[in-house]
N, CA and C atoms of all chains as a GROMACS GRO file, in nm:
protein
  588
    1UNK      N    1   0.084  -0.120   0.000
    1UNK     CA    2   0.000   0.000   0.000
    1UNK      C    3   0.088   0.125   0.000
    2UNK      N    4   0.208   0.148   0.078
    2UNK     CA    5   0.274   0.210   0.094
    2UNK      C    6   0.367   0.306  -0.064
    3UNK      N    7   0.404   0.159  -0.095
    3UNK     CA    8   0.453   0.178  -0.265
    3UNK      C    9   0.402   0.222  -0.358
    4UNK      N   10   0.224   0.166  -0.329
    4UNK     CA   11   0.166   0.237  -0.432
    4UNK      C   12   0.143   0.372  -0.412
    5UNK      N   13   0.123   0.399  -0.296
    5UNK     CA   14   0.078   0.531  -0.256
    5UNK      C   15   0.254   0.665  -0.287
    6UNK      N   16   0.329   0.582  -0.303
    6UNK     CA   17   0.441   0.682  -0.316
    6UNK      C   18   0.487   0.677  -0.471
    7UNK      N   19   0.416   0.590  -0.521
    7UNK     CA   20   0.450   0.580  -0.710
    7UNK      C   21   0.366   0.702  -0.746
    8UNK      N   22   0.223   0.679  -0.666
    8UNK     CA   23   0.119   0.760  -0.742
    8UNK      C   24   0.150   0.927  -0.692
    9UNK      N   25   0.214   0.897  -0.621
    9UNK     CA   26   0.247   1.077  -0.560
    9UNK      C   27   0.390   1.076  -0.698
   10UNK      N   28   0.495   0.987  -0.672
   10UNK     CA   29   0.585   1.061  -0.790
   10UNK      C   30   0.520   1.096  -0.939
   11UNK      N   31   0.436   1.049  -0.953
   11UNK     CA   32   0.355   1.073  -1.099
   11UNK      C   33   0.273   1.199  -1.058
   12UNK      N   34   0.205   1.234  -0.952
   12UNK     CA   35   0.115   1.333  -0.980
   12UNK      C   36   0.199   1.452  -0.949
   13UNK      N   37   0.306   1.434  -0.903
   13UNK     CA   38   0.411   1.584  -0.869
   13UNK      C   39   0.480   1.638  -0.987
   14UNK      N   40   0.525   1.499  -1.039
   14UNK     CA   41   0.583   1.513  -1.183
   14UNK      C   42   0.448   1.585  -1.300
   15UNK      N   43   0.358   1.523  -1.246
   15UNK     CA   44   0.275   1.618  -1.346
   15UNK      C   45   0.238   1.758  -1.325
   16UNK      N   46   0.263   1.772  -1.146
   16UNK     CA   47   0.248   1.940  -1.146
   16UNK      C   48   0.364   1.992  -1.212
   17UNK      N   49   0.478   1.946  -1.231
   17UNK     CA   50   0.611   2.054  -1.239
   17UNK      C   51   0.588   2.042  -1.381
   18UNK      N   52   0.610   1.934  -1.425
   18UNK     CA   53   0.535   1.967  -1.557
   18UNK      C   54   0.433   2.045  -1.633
   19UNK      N   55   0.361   2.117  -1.552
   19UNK     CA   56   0.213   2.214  -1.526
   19UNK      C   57   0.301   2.324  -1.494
   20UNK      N   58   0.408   2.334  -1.426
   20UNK     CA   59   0.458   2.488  -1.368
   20UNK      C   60   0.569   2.504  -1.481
   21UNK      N   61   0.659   2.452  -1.548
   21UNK     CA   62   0.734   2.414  -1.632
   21UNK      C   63   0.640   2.504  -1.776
   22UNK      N   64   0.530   2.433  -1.808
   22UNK     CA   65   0.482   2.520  -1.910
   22UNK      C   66   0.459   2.637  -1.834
   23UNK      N   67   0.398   2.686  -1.772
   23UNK     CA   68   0.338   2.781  -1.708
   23UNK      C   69   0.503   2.912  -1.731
   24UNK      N   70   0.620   2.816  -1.679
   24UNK     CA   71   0.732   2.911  -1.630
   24UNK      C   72   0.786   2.948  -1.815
   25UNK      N   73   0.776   2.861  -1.919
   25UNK     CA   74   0.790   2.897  -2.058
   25UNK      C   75   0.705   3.011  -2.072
   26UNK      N   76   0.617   3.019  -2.110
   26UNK     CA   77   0.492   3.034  -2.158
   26UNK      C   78   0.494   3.202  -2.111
   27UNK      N   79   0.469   3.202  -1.970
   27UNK     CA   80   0.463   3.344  -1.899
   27UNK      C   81   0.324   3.402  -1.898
   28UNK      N   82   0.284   3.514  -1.937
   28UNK     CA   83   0.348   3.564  -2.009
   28UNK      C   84   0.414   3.708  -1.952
   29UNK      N   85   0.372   3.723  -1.851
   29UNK     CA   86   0.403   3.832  -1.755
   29UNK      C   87   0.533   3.776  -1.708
   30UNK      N   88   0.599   3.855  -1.638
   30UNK     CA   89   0.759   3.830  -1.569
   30UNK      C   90   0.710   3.751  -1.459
   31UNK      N   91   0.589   3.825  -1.363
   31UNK     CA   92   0.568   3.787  -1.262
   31UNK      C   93   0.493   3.596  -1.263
   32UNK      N   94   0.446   3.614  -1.332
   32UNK     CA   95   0.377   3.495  -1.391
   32UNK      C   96   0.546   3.372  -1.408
   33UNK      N   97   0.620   3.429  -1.415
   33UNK     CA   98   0.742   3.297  -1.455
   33UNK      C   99   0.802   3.323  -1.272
   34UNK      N  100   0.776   3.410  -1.222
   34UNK     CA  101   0.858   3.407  -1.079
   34UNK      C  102   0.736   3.330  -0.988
   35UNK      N  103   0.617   3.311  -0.994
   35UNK     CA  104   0.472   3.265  -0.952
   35UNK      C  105   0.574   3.143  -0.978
   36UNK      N  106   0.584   3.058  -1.072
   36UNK     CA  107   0.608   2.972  -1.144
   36UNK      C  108   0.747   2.887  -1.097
   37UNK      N  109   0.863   2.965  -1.089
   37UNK     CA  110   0.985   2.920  -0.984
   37UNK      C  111   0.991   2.903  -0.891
   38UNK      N  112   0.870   2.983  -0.827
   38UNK     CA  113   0.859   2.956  -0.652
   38UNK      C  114   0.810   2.822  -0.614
   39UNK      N  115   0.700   2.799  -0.714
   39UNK     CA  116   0.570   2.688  -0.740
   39UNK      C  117   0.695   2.526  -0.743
   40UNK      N  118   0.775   2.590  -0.823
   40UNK     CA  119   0.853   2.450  -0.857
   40UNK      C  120   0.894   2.413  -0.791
   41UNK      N  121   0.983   2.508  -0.736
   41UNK     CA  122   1.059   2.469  -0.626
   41UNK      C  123   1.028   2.379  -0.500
   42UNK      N  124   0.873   2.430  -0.463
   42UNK     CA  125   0.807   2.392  -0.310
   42UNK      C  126   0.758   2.255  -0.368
   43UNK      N  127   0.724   2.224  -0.500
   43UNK     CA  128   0.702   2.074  -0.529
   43UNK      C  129   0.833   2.001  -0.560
   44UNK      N  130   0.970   2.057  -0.582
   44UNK     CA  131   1.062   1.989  -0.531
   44UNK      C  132   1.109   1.931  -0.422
   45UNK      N  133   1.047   2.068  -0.269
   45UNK     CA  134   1.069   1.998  -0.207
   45UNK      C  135   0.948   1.892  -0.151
   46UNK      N  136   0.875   1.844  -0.199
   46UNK     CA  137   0.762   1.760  -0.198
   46UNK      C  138   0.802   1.611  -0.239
   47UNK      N  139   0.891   1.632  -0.379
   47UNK     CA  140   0.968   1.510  -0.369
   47UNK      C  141   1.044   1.493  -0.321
   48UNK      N  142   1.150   1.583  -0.318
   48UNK     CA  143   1.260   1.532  -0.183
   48UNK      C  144   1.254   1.451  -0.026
   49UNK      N  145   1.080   1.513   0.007
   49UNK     CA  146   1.044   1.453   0.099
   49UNK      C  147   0.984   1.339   0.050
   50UNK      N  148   0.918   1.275  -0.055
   50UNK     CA  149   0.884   1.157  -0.122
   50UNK      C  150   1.014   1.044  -0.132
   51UNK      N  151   1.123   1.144  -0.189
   51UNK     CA  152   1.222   1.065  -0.210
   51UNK      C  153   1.280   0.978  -0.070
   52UNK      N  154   1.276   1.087   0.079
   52UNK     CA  155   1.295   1.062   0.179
   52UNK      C  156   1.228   0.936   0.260
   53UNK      N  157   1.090   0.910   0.240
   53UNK     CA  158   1.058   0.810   0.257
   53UNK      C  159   1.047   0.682   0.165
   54UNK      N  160   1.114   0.681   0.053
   54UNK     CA  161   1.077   0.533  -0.012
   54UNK      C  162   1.228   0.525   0.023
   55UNK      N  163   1.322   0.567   0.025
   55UNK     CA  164   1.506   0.514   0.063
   55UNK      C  165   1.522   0.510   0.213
   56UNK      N  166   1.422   0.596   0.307
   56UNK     CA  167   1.382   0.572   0.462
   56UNK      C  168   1.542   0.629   0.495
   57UNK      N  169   1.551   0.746   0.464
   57UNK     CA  170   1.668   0.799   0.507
   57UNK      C  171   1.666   0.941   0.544
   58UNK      N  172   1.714   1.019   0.612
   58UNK     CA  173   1.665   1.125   0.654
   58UNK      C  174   1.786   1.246   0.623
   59UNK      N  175   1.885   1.166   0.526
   59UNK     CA  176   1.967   1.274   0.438
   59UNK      C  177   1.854   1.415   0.351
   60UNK      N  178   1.774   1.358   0.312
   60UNK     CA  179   1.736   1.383   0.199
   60UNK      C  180   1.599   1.571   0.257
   61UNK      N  181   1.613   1.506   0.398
   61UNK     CA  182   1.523   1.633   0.474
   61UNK      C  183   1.585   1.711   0.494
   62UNK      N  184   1.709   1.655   0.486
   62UNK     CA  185   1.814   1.808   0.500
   62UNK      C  186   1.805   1.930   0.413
   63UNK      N  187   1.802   1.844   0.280
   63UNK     CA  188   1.811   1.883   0.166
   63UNK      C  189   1.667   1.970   0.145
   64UNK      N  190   1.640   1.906   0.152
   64UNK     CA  191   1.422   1.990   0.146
   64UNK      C  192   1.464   2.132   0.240
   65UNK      N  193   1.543   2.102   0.352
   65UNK     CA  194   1.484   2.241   0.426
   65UNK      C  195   1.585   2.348   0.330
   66UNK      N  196   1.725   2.318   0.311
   66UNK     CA  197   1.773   2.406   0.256
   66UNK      C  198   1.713   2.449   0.107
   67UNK      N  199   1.677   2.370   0.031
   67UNK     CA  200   1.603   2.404  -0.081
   67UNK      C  201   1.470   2.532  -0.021
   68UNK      N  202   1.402   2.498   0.083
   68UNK     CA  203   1.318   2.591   0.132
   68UNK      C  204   1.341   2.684   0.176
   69UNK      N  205   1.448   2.737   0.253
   69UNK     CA  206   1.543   2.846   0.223
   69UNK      C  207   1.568   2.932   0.148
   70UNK      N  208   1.655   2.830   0.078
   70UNK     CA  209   1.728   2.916  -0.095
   70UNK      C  210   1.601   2.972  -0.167
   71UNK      N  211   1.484   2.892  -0.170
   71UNK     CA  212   1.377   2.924  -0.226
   71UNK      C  213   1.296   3.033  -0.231
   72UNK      N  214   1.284   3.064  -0.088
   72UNK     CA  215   1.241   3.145  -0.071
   72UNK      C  216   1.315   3.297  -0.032
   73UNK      N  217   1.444   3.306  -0.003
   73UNK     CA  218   1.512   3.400  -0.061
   73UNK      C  219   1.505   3.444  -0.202
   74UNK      N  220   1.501   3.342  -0.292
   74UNK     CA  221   1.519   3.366  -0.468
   74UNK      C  222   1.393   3.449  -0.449
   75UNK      N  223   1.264   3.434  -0.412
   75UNK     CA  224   1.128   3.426  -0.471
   75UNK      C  225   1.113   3.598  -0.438
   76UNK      N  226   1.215   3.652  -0.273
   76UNK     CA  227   1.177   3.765  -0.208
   76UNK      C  228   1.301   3.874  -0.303
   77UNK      N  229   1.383   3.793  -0.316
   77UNK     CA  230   1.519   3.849  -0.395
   77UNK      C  231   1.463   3.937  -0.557
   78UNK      N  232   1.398   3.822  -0.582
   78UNK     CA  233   1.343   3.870  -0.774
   78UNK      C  234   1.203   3.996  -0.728
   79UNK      N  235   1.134   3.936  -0.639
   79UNK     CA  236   1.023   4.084  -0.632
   79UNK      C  237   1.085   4.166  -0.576
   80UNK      N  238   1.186   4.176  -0.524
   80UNK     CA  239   1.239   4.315  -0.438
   80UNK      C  240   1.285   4.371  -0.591
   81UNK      N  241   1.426   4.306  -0.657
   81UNK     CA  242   1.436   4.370  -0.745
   81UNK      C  243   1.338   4.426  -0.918
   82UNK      N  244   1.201   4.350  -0.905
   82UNK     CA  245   1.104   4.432  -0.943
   82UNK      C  246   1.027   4.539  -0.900
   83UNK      N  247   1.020   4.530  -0.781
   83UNK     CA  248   1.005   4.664  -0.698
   83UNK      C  249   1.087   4.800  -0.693
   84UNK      N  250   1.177   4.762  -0.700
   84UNK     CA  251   1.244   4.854  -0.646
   84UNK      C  252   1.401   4.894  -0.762
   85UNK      N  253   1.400   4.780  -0.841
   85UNK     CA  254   1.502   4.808  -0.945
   85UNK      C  255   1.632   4.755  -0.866
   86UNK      N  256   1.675   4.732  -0.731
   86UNK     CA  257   1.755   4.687  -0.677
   86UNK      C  258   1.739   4.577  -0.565
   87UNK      N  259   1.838   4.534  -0.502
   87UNK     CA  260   1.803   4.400  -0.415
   87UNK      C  261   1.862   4.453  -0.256
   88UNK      N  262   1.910   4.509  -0.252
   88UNK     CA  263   2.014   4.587  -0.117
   88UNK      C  264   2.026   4.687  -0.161
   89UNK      N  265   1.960   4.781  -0.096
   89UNK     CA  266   1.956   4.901  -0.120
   89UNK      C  267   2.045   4.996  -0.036
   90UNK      N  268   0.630  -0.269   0.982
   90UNK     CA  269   0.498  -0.186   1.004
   90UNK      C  270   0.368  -0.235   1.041
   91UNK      N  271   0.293  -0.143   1.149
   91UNK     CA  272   0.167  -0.151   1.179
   91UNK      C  273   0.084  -0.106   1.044
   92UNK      N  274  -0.019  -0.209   1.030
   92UNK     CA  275  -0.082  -0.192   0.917
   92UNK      C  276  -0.179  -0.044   0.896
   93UNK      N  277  -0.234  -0.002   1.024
   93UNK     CA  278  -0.289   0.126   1.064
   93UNK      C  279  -0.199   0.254   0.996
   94UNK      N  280  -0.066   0.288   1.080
   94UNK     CA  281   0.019   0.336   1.072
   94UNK      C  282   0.026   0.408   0.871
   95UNK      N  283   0.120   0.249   0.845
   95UNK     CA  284   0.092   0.228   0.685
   95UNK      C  285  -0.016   0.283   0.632
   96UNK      N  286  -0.163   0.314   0.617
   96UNK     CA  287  -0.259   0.350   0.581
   96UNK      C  288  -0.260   0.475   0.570
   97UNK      N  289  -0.210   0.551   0.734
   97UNK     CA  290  -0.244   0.664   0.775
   97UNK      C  291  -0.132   0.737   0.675
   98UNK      N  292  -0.009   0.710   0.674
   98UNK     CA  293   0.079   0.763   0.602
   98UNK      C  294   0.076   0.775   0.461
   99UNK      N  295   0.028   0.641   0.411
   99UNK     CA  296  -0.004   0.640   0.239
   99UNK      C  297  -0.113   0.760   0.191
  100UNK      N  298  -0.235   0.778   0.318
  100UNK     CA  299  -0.329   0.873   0.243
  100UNK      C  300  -0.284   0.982   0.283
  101UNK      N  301  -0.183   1.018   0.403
  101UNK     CA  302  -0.121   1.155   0.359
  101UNK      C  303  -0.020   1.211   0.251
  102UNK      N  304   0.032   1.093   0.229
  102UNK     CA  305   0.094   1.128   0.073
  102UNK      C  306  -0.004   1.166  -0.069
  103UNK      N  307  -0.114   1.107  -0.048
  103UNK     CA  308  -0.158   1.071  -0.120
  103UNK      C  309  -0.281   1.199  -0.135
  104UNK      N  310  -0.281   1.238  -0.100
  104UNK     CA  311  -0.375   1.367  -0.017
  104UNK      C  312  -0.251   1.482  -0.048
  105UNK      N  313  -0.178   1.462  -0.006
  105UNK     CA  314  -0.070   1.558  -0.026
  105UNK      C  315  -0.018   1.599  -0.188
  106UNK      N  316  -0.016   1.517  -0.265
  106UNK     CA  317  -0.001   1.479  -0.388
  106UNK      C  318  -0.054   1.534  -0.475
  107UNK      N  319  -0.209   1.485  -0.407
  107UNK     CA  320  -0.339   1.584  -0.472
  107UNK      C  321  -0.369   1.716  -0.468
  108UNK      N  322  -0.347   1.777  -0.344
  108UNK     CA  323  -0.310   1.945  -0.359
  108UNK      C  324  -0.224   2.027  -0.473
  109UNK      N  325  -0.068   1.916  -0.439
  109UNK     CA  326   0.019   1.998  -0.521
  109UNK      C  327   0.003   1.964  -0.649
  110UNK      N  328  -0.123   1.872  -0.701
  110UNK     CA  329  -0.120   1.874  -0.846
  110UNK      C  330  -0.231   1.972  -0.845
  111UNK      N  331  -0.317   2.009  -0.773
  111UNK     CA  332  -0.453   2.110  -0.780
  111UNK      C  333  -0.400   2.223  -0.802
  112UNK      N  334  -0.329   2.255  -0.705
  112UNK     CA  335  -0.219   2.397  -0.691
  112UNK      C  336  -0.177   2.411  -0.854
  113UNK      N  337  -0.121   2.354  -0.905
  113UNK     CA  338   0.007   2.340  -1.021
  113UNK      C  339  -0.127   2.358  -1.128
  114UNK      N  340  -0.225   2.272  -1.134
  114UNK     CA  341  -0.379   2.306  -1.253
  114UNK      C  342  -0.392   2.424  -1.246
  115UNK      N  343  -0.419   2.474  -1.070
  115UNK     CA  344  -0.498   2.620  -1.122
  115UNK      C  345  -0.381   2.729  -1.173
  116UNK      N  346  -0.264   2.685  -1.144
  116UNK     CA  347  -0.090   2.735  -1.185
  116UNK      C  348  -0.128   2.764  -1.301
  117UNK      N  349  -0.158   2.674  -1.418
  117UNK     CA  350  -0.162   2.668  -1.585
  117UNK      C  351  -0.290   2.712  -1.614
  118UNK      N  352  -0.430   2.691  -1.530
  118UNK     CA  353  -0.557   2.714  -1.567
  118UNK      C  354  -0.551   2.877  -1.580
  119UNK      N  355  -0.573   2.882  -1.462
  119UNK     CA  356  -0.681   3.026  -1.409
  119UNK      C  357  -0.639   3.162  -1.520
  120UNK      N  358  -0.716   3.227  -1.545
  120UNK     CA  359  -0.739   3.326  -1.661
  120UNK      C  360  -0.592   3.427  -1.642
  121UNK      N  361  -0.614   3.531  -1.507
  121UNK     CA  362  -0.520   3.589  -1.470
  121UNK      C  363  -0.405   3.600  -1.344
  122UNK      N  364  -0.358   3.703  -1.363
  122UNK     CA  365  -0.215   3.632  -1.275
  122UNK      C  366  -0.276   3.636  -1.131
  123UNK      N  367  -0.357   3.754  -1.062
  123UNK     CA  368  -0.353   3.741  -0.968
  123UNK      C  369  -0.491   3.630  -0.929
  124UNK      N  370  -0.545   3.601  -1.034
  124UNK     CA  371  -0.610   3.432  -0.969
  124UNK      C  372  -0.484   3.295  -0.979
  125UNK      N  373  -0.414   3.313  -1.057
  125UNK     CA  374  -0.291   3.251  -1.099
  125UNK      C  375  -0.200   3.226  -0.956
  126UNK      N  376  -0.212   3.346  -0.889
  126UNK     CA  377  -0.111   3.378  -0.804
  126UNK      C  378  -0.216   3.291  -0.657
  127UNK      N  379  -0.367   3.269  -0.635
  127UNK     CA  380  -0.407   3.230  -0.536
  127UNK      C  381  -0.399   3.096  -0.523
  128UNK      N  382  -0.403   2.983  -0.672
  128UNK     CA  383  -0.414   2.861  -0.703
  128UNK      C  384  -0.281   2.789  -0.574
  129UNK      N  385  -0.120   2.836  -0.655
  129UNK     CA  386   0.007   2.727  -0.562
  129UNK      C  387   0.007   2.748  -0.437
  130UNK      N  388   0.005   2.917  -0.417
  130UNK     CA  389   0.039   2.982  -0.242
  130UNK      C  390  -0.033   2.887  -0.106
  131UNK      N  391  -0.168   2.847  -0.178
  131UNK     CA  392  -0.244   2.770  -0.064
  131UNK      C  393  -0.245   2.626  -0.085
  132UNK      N  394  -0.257   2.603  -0.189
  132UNK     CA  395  -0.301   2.415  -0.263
  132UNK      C  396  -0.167   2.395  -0.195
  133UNK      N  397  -0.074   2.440  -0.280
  133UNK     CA  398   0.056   2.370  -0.293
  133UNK      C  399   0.096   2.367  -0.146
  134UNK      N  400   0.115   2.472  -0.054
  134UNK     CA  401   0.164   2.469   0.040
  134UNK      C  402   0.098   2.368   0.167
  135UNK      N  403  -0.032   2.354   0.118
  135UNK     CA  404  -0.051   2.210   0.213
  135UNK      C  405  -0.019   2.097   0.166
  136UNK      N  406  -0.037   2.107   0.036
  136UNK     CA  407   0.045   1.951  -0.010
  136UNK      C  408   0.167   1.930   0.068
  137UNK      N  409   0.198   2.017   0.060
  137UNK     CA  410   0.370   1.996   0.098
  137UNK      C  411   0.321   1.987   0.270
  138UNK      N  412   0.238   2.063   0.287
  138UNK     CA  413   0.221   2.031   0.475
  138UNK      C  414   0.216   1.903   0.504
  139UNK      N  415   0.150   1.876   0.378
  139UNK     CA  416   0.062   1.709   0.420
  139UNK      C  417   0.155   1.589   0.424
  140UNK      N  418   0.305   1.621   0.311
  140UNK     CA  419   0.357   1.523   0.265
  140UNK      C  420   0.473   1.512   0.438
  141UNK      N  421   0.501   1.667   0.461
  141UNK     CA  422   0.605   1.638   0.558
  141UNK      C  423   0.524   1.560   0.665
  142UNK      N  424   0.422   1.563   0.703
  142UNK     CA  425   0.325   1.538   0.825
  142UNK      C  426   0.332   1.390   0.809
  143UNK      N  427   0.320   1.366   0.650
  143UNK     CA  428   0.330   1.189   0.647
  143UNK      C  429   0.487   1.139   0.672
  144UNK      N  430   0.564   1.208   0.657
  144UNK     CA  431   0.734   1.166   0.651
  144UNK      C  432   0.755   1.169   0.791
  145UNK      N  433   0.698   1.246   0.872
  145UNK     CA  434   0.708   1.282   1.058
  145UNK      C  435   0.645   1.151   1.082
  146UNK      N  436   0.573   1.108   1.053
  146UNK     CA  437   0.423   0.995   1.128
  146UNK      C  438   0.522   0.849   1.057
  147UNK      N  439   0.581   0.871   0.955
  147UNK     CA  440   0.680   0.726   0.910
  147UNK      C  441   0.830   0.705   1.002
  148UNK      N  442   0.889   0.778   1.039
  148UNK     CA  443   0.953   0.822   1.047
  148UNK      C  444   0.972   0.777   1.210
  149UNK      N  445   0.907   0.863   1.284
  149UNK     CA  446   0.817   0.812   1.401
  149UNK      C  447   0.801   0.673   1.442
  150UNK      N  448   0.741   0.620   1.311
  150UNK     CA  449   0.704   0.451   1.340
  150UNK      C  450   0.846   0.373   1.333
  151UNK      N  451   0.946   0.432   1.208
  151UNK     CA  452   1.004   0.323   1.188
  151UNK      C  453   1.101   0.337   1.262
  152UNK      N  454   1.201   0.457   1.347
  152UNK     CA  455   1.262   0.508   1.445
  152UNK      C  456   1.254   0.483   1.571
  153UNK      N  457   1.364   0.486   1.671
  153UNK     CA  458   1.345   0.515   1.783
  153UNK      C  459   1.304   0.656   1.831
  154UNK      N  460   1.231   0.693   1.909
  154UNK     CA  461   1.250   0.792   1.934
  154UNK      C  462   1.112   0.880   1.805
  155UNK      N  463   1.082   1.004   1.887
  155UNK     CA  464   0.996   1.117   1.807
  155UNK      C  465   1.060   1.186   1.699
  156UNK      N  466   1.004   1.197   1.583
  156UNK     CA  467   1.081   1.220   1.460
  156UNK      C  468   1.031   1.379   1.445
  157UNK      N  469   1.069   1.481   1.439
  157UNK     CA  470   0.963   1.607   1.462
  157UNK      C  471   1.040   1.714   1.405
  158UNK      N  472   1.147   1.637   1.293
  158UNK     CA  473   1.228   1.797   1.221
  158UNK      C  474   1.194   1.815   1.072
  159UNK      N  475   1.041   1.678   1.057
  159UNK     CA  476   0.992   1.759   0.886
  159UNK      C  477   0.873   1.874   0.964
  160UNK      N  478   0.865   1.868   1.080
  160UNK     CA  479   0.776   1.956   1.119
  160UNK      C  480   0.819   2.082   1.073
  161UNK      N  481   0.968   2.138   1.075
  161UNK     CA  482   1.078   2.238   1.060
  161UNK      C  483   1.025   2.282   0.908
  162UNK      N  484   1.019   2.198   0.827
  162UNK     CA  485   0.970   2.247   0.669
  162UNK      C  486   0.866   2.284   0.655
  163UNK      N  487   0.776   2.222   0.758
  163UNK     CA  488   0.664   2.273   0.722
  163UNK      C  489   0.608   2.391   0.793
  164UNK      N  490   0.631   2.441   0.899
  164UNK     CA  491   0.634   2.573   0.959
  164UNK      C  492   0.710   2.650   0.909
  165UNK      N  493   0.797   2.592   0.842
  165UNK     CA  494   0.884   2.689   0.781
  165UNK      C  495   0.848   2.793   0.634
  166UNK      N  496   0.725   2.659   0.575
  166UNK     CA  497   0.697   2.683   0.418
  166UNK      C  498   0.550   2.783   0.476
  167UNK      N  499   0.489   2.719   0.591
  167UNK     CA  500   0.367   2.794   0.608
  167UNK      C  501   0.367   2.950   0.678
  168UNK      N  502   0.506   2.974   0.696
  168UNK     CA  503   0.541   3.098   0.744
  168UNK      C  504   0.587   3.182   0.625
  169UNK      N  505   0.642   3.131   0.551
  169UNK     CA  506   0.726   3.227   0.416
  169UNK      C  507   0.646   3.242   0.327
  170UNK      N  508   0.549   3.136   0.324
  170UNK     CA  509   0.430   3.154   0.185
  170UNK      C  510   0.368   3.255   0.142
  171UNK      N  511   0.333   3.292   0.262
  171UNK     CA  512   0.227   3.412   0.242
  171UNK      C  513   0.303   3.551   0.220
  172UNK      N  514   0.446   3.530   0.287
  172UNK     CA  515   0.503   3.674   0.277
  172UNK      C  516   0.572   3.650   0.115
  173UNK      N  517   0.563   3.523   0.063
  173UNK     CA  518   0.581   3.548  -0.078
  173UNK      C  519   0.497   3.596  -0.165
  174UNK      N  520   0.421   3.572  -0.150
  174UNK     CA  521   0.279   3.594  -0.225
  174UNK      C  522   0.264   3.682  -0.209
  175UNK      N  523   0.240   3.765  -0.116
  175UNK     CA  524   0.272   3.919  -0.062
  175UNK      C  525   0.348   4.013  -0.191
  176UNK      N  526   0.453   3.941  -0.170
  176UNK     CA  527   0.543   4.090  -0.239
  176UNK      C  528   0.567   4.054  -0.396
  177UNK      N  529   0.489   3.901  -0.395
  177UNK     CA  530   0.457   3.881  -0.558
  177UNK      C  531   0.347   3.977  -0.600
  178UNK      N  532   0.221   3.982  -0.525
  178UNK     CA  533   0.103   4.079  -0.556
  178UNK      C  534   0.138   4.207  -0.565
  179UNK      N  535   0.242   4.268  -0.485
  179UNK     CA  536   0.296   4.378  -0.496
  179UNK      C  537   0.360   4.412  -0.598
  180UNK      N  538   0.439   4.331  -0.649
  180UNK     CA  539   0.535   4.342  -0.785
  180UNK      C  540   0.446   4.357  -0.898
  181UNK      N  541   0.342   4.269  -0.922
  181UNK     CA  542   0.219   4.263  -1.036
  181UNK      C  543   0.205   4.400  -1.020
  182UNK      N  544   0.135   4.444  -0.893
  182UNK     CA  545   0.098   4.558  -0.930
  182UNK      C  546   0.164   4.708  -0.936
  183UNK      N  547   0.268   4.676  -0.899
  183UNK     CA  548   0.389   4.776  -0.954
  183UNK      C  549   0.404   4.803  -1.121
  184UNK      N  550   0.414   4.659  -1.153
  184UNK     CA  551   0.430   4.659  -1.280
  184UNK      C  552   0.311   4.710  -1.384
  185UNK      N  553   0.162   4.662  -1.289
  185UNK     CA  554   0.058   4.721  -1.374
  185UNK      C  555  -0.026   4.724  -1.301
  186UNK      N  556  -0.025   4.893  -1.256
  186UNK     CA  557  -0.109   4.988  -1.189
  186UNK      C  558  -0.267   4.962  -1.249
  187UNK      N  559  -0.326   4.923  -1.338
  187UNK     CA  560  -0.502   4.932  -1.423
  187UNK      C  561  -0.501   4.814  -1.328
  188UNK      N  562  -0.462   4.678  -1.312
  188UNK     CA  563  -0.530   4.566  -1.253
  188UNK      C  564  -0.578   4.629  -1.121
  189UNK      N  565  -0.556   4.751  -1.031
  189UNK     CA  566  -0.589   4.758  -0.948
  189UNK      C  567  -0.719   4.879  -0.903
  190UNK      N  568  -0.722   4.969  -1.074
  190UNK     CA  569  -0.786   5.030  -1.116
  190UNK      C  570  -0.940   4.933  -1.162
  191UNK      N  571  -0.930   4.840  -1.222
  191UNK     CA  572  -1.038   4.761  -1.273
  191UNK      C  573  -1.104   4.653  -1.197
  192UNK      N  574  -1.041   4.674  -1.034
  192UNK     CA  575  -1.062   4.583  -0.928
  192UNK      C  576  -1.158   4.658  -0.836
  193UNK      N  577  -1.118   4.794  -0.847
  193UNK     CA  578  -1.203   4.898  -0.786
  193UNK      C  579  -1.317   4.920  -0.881
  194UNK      N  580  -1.331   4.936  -0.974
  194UNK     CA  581  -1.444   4.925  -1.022
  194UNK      C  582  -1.546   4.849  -1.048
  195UNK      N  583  -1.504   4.726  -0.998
  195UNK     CA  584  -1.561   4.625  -1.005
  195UNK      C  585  -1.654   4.647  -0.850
  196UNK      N  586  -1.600   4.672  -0.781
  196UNK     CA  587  -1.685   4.689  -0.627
  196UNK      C  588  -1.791   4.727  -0.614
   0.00000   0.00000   0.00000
């Protein structure tokens, strides 16, 4: 039950990023592709934590939090410098 | 594994799964950005609540000891979300002052 339930999550995540992936081509607004990087990212770390439980190892949570981090710096980093034309002002 | 356990964890993946593909639809669906922008901020971010909540509850079972540092991602994602989304709505409308003109008129 377990297996199946973690196959059917790698397929339906893969189909969101695949969904944010066009979305991040496509655009058509700037903001619309940064919507779109943030989006990816947080379903990366969705598999990372997927990945974490089918190998039952807890390397891989490490990894998720720093991805959630970096992530969300990038996401505050790109609207500041649409705001404001700079990032550190 | 307790067969209970197993259950409880599969439908939080599985539940979890389903958000972040709902999130990611209304991502590609919804007409404009700032409906665009309501779809991932909430779907997605419980998916992801849901998935760490199932990795804590496995984790838990298969461990000694209380497993309680995917809790860390997920307070972590449900705290930053909104202040992303935040200064994403802000940027839209930096960039284009009428969406906020044609929002008021709508009232």
């Amino acid at each position: 039950m377990l297996n199946f339930a973690i196959e059917t999550g790698f397929i339906m995540i893969g189909l969101a990023m695949l969904l944010n992936i066009w979305r991040l081509l496509r655009g058509p607004d700037i903001t619309d592709r940064i919507l779109a990087l943030d989006t990816l990212n947080i379903n990366a770390i969705a598999l990372l934590v997927l990945f974490g439980i089918r190998a039952a190892s807890s390397a891989y949570f490490e990894a998720a939090l720093i991805l959630a981090a970096m992530g969300f710096v990038a996401t505050v980093a790109l609207c500041k410098y649409l705001l404001r034309g700079d990032i550190i002002e | 594994m307790n067969p209970f356990i197993e259950f409880v964890v599969a439908s939080l993946i599985l539940l979890g799964a389903a958000f972040a593909l709902l999130g990611s639809v209304g991502l590609a669906r919804l007409p404009d950005f700032f409906t665009r922008l309501h779809g991932p901020t909430k779907a997605t971010t419980l998916g992801v609540g849901a998935m760490a909540l199932a990795s804590a509850v496995y984790f838990t079972a298969t461990r000694p000891g209380l497993s309680l540092h995917e809790i860390a991602v997920m307070v972590f994602l449900f705290i930053t979300a909104p202040v992303s989304a935040h200064l994403l709505a802000k940027a839209a409308l930096h960039r284009n002052p009428a969406a906020h003109d044609k929002n008021e008129a709508n009232e």
